[in-house]
N, C-alpha and C positions, 0 to 999 in steps of 0.2 A: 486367476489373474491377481488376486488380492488375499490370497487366505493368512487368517492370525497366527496361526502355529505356526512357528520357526523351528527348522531342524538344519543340522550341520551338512555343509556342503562340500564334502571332503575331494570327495572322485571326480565331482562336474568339473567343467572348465575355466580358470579363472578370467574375471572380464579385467582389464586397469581403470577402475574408476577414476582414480585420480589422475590417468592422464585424459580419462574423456570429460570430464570436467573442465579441464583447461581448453580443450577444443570448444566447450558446452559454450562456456562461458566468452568465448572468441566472436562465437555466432548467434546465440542466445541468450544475453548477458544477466537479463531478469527472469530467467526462466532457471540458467545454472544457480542463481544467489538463491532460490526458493529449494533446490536439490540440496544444495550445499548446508543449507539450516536446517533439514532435516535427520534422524539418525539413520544410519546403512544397516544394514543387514541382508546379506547375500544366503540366498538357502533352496532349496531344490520343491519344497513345496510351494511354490508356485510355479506357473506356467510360464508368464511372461514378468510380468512386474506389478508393482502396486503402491498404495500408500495404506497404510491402517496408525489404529489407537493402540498402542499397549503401556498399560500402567500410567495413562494420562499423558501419556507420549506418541508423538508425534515419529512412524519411522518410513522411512522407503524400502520396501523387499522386491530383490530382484534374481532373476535365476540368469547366473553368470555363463550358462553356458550357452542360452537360448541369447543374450546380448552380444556375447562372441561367435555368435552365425549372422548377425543384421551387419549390414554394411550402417558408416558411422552415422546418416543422414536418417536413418530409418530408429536408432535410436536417441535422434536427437529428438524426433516423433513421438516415441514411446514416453520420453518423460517429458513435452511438452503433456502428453494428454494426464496426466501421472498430477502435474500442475495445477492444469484446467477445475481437476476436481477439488482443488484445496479452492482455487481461486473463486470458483462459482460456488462453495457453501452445498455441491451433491453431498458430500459424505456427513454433514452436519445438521444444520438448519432445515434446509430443502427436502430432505429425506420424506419420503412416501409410505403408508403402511404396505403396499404392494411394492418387496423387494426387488423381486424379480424382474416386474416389469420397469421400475428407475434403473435398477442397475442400465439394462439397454437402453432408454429414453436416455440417462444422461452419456453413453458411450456414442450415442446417437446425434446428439445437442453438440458434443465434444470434439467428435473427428470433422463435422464439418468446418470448424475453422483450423485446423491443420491441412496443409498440402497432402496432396494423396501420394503424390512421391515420398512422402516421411511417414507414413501408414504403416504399420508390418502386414503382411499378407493376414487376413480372415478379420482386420477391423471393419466395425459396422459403420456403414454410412449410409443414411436415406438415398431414394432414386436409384439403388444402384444394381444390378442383376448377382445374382445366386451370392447375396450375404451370408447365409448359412450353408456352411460344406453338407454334405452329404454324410450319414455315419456310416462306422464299417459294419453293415447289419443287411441282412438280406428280406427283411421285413419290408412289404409293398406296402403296406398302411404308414410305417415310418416315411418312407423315402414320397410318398403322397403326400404327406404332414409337411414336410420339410418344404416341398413344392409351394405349398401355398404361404407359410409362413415367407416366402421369400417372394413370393408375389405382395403381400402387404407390406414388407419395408419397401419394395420396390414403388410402392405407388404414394409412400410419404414424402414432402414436399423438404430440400434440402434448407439446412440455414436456420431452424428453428429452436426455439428452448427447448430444453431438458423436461419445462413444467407441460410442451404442445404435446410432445412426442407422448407424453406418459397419459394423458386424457386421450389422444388419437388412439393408442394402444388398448387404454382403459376401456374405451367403447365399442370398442370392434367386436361384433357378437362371432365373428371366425375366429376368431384368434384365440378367444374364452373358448368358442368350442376346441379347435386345435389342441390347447393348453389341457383340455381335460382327456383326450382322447391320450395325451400325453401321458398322464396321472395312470390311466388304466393299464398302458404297455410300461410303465415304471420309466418311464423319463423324464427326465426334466429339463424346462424351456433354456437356462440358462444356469450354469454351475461350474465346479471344478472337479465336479467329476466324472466314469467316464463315460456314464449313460447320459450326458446332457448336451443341449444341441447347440449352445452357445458357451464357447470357453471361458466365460468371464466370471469371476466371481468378487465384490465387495463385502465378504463377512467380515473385515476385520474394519468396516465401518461401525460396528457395533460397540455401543459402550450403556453403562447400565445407570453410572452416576459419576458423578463430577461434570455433568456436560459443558456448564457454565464455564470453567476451568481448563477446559481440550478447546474450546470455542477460543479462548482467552491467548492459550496458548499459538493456534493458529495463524489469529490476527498479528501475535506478535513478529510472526515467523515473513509474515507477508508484507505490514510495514513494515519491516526493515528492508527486506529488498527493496521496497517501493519506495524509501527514503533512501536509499543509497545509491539507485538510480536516476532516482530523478535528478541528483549533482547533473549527470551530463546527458540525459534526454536522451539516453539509450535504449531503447525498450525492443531493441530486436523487430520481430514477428509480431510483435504483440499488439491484438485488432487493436482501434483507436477506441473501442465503443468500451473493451474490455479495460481501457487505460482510465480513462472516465468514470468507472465502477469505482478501481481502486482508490481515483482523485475523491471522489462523494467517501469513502468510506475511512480515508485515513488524513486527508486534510481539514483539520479542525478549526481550519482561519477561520474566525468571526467579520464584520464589515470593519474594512479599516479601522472609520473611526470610533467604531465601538472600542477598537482595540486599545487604540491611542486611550483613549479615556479611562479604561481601567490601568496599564501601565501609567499613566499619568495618578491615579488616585491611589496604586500600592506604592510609588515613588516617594510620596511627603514622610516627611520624620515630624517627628513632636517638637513645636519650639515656647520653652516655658518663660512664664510669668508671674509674679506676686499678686495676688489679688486678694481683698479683705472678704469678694464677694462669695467664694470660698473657706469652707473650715478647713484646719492644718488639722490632718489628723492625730497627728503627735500632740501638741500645745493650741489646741481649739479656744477661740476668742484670744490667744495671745498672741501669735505670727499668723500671715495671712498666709492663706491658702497658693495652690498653684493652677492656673490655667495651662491646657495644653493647645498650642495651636498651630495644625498641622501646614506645613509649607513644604516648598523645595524648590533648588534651582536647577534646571534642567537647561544643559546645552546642545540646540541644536544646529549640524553642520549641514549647510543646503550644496550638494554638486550644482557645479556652473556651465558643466558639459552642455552639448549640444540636442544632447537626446532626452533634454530635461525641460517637459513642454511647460507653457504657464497655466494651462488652466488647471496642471496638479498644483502650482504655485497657489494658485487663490483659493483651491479648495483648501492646503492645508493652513493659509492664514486664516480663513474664518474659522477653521478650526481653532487656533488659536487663541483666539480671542476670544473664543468661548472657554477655554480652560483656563489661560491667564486670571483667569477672578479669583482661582482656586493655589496656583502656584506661577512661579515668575520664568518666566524661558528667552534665553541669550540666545539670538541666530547669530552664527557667521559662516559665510561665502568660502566655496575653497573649489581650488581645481591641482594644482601639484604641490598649490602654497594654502593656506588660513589665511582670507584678508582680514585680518585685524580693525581694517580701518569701518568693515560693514557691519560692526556688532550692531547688533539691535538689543533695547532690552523690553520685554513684554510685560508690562504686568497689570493688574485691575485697572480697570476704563480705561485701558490703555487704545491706541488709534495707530497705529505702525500697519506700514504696505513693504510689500518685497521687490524689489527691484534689483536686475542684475549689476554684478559689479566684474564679475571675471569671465572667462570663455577658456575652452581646450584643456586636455586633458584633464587626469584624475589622478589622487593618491593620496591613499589613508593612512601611510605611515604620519604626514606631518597632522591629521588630526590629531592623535592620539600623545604624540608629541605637547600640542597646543593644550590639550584637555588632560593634560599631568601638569601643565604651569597653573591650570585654575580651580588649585582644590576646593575654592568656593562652591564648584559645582557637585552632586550628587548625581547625575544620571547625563549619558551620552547618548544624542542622538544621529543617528545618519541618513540624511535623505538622500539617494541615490541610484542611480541603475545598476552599481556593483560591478561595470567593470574596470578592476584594477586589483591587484595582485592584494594579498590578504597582510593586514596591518599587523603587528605586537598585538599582547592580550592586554585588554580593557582592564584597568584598578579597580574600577566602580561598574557599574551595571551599562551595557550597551543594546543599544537599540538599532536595527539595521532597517529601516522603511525604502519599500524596491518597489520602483514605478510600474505601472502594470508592463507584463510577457517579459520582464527582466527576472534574471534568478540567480542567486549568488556563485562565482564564478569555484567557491571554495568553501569547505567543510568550518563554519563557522565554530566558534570558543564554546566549551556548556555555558556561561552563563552570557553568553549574548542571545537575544531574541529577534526573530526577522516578521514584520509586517508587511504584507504586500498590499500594494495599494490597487483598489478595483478599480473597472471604466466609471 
């Protein structure tokens, strides 16, 4: 299923990847972006398909002729589970010193959250009768072996980790023995080759050194998908519990206003002064020195929309007021206009409350408009649910703060940043 060596595939059948990609991605939208970011390689040494490491690379092998007999549903299956293993960390992290018996544990952990209609015929799934075919051998001791082997998947409990299946497997004193009864008749429990009783093999999971760097590699390959989907909460198929892993693993928001606070303290520039209490380094005791003292104005625009509750309103005014000591921040009110008439200005022991002044709709073009007439300011901010069609680029540094379950409607600028506000 997975072997490292790559040989040419000259005589098998060709599959169109490229046009099953485009179906992939129709029906499986974060599952085709995780296919598509990896390298192809179509070749006849393997069986079915796979993913492996070669040269610190990340590739997909697949045998085009065995994809061009599955109907299209069956290998929209085949590289979901193909997925599963980048996604769950089997081939990396997770790995077990007993190969043999993870390879099945996680084939095992894997197919049960796939449809069994997307299955190809001989995948293993707990609960389930005669997982392992019968070989073509007329040995009573084998086809005995095989018998019971297929009574113990049969009586594993569906729906489980990679890490249950592989301690259930681990402990079972039949299946050690089975396994060794194996050893004596020269078979083996699971491989690609063609004395062994399970067709799967993950050898091209193996790598010797850089691991840090294939691991590194991986993650990249995954948030990106997982950022490019999350634009439109597409996620296909994909469990909720599964979607959750991803959220813990590549969303690196810190609390609001932790957030707030540090963008508020890289924000100030140096603002200089003479001082004698200072040496000039050039002419010491004859020109005073320079004090530097960091400041900056920071404008922020508050949506007047309907779906902008107040008690965000009050938590980000005491916010406020707690960083005004440190630099000064302009609010003004907008819904299709900038009311001008609601500036506020913030700064040390200052005492300002927010109260509405507009209602309906939204539109950021006329912020940005508004925040090019006041080059006084250094930094823009936006508080808002973000729905409305996406503004011009920012001159100065933009800040986008989105009230919680709202998400930018559109592929923001590089150098604008988005804060989401928690419950």
């Amino acid at each position: 299923m997975q072997r490292q060596e790559v040989s040419d595939s000259k005589n098998s059948k060709t599959f169109p990847m490229g046009n099953f990609l485009v179906a992939f991605v129709r029906h499986e939208p974060f599952f085709a972006h995780v296919i598509s970011r990896l390298a192809h390689q179509a070749s006849t040494d393997t069986k079915t398909a796979g993913v492996f490491v070669r040269n610190k690379r990340w590739y997909l092998l697949y045998n085009e002729e065995f994809l061009s007999s599955l109907p299209k549903e069956k290998c929209f299956g085949l590289f979901k589970h193909e997925c599963y293993h980048l996604i769950l960390d089997h081939c990396t992290n997770r790995a077990h010193s007993d190969k043999e018996l993870w390879n099945i544990a996680a084939d095992l952990a894997i197919n049960s959250l796939i449809p069994v209609h997307e299955l190809p015929d001989g995948a293993l799934l707990p609960a389930q009768e005669d997982l392992v075919a019968q070989p073509t051998t007329n040995d009573r001791d084998i086809k005995r072996i095989v018998f019971e082997i297929n009574t113990i998947f049969e009586n594993l409990p569906p729906s489980q980790s990679a890490e249950y299946y592989y301690k259930a497997l681990k402990e079972d004193k039949d299946l050690n023995r089975l396994r060794e009864e194996l050893r004596k008749k020269k078979f083996n429990l699971c491989g690609s080759e063609s004395r062994s009783l399970i067709p799967i093999d993950h050898e091209g999971w193996k790598y010797e050194n850089g691991e840090n760097q294939i691991q590194g590699r991986l993650n990249k390959i995954l948030q990106s998908a997982y950022e490019e989907l999350m634009e439109g909460y597409n996620f296909g198929s994909l469990p909720f519990f599964i979607s959750k892993i991803l959220q813990r693993r590549f969303d690196y928001n810190m609390n609001w206003e932790d957030a707030l606070r540090q963008i508020t303290f890289g924000s100030r520039r140096g603002k200089k002064r003479n001082t004698y209490k200072r040496l000039n380094r050039k002419y010491p005791y004859i020109h005073p020195g320079k004090r530097y003292q960091p400041t900056a104005n920071i404008a922020i625009y508050i949506d007047q929309s309907g779906s902008i509750h107040n008690s965000y309103l009050e938590n980000l005014s005491t916010l406020l007021s707690e960083l005004s000591q440190f630099v000064d921040f302009y609010t003004f009110h907008f819904d299709v206009d900038v009311d001008t008439g609601s500036e506020q200005h913030w700064c040390k022991n200052s005492s300002v409350q927010m109260q509405r002044t507009r209602s309906g709709g939204t539109s950021f073009h006329c912020i940005e408009k508004h925040f090019r007439s006041r080059p006084e300011f250094d930094t823009c901010w936006i508080l808002t649910d973000g729905c409305a069609p996406k503004p011009p680029s920012c001159i100065k540094k933009r800040i986008w703060i989105l009230f919680p379950k709202f998400r930018m409607p559109f592929r923001v600028d590089a150098g604008d940043s988005v804060v989401q506000i928690s419950k």
